[in-house]
Every structure is written in C-alpha cells, then in structure tokens.
C-alpha positions as CSV (number, residue, x, y, z in Angstrom):
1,X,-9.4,-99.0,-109.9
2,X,-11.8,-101.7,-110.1
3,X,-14.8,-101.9,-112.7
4,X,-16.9,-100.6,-109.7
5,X,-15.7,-97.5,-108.9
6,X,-14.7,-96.9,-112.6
7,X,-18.5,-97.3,-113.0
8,X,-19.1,-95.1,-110.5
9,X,-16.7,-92.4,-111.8
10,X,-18.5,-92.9,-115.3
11,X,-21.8,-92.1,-114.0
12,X,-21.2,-88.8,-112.3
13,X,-19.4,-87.4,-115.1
14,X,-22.2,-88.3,-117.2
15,X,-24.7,-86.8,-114.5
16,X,-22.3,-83.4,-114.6
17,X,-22.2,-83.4,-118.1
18,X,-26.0,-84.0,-118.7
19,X,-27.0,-81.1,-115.6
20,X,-28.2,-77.6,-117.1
21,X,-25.0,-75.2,-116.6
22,X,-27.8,-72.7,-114.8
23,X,-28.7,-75.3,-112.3
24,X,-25.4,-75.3,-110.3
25,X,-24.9,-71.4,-110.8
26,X,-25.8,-69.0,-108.3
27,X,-29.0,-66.8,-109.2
28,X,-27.1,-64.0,-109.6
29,X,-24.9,-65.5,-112.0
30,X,-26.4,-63.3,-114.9
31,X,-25.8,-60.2,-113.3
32,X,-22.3,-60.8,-112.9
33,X,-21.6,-61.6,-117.0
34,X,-24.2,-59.6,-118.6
35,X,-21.8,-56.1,-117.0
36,X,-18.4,-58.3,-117.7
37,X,-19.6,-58.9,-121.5
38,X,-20.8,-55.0,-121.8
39,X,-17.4,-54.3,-120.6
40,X,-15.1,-56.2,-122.9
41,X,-17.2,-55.2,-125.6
42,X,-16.5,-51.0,-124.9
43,X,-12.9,-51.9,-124.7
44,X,-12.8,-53.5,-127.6
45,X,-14.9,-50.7,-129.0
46,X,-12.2,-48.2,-128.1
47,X,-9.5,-50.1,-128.8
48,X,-10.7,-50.1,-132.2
49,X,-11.0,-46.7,-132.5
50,X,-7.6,-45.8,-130.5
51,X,-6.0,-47.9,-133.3
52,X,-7.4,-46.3,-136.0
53,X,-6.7,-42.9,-135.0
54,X,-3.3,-43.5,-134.5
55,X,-2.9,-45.3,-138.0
56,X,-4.6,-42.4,-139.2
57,X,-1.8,-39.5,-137.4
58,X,0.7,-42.1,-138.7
59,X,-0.5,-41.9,-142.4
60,X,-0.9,-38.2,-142.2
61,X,2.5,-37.8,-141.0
62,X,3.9,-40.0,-144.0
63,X,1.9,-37.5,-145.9
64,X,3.5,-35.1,-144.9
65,X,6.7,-35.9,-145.1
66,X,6.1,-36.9,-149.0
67,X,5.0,-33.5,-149.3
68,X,7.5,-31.9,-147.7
69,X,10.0,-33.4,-149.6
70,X,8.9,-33.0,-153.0
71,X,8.0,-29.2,-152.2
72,X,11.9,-28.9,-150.8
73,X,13.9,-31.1,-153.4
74,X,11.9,-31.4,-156.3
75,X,11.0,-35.1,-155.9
76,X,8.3,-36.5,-158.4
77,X,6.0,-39.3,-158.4
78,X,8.4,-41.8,-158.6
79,X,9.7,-41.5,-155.4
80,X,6.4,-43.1,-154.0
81,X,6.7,-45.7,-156.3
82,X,9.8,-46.5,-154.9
83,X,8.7,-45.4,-151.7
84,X,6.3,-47.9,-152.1
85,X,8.5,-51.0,-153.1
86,X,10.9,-50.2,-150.3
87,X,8.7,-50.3,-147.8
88,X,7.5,-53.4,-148.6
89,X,10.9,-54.8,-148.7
90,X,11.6,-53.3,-144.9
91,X,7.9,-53.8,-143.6
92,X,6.7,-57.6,-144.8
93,X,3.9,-58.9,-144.3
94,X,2.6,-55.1,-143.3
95,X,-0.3,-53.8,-146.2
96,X,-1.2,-50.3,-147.3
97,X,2.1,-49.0,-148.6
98,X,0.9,-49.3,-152.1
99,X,1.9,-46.2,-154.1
100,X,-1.5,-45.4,-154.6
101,X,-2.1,-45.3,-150.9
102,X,1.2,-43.3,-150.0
103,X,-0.4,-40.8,-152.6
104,X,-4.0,-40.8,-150.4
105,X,-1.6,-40.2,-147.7
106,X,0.1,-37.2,-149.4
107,X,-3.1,-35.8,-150.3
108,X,-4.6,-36.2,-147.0
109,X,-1.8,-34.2,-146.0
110,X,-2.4,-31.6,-148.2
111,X,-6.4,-31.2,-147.4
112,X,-5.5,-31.4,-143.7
113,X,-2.6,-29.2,-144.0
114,X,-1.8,-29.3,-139.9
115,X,-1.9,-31.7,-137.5
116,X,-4.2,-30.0,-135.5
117,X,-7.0,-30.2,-138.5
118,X,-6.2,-33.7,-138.6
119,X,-6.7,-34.2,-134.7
120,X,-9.8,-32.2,-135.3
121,X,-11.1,-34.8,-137.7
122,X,-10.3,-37.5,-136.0
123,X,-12.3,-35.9,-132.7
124,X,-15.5,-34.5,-134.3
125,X,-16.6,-37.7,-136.8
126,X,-19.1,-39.5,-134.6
127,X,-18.3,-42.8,-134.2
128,X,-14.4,-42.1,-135.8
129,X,-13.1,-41.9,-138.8
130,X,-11.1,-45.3,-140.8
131,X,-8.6,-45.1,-143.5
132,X,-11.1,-47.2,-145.8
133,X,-13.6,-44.3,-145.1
134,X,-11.7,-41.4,-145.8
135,X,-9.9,-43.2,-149.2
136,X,-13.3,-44.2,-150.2
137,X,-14.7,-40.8,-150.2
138,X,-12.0,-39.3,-152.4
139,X,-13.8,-39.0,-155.2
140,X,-14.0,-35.5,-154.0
141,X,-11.6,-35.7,-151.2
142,X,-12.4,-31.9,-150.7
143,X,-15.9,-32.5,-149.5
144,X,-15.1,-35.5,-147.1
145,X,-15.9,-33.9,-143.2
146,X,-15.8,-30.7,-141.9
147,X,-12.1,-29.5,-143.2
148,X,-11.0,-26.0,-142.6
C-alpha cells in the first residue's frame, strides 16, 4: 500500500468516525431499540424476581427440614452452628449459610408452617418479596405480610 491510498484509507475512517451515528441510521431506527430495550429490561425484571422466589422456597425448605429434625430427634442449636460451618466447607464461595441465617430460615418455616402459605407469600407481595426484606422485618417476624 502506497502513502496514497494509505492516506486515502485514513481519511474515510476519520470521516466514519467523525459522522453522527443517527445520520447513517434508518428513521425508524428508534422504534426498533426503544421496544428491544423495554424488553430486556422486563426480563431481567422477572428474572430477578424468578430467582428470588426460588431462593426463597429453597430457604423455607431448609427451614423446614431444621425444624423437622430438631422436633423428631431432639437436635439443639448447635446443629445449625455446625450446620452452618459444613455448608460452608461443601458450598464455597456460596453466602447466607450463616447460623444466624439457617435460624431465619427455621423460623420462617415455622411462621409459614406449609408450603402453600409460603407460595402464597411469595404470590400476593406486590412487586415480590427478597430474603433481605423478610430477615429485615423480623423484629417482629409475626407481623411481616399477610400470614395465615
């Protein structure tokens, strides 16, 4: 390539590069991202909130199994300590298995004493319901949404 046509090259990059992105779009251009950005932005939306129900099912079935098991066999507290530290050894790098969150677990379980109460929760808060939410109400746990 000569310096000519490397000249040449130069100068219609720079004339690309320096043309208003809207200028060599069609007209309609707007109306095709605005309903593409709209769209990724619901599915995210309920991809969110499909997580977070199923984290929340997941955590009231752990519940339930602590409960279960200490009602059955006499189990104390310290089986969620240890609880705790085992699942950390099994499940690295994975948070919320503190033993003070396997207890919110074991008393959501107890507030929402079937799985169909809990699927109820999850259903009727607006907007859905996040582990964050529901731990930071449990002040008085008892009061947090409309439990049967």
């Amino acid at each position: 390539m000569n310096s000519m046509d490397k000249k040449a090259t130069f100068d219609v990059i720079a004339r690309f590069a320096s043309t208003p992105l809207t200028a060599i779009l069609p007209s309609l251009y707007p109306k095709l991202l605005e309903p593409i950005s709209n769209r990724v932005s619901e599915g995210q939306q309920r991809a969110h909130f499909a997580v977070n129900r199923e984290l929340i099912t997941t955590y009231w079935h752990i519940g339930r199994d602590i409960l279960e098991r200490q009602s059955e066999q006499g189990w104390g507290t310290k089986v969620i300590d240890r609880l705790s530290s085992d699942l950390k050894d099994r499940k690295p790098g994975i948070k919320g298995f503190s033993p003070r969150n396997l207890k919110y677990m074991r008393l959501f379980a107890e507030l929402w004493s079937s799985e169909a109460l809990c699927n109820s929760l999850l259903h009727n808060c607006s907007g859905g319901i996040t582990w964050f939410c529901w731990t930071s109400s449990t002040t008085n746990p008892r009061d947090f949404g409309t439990r049967k």
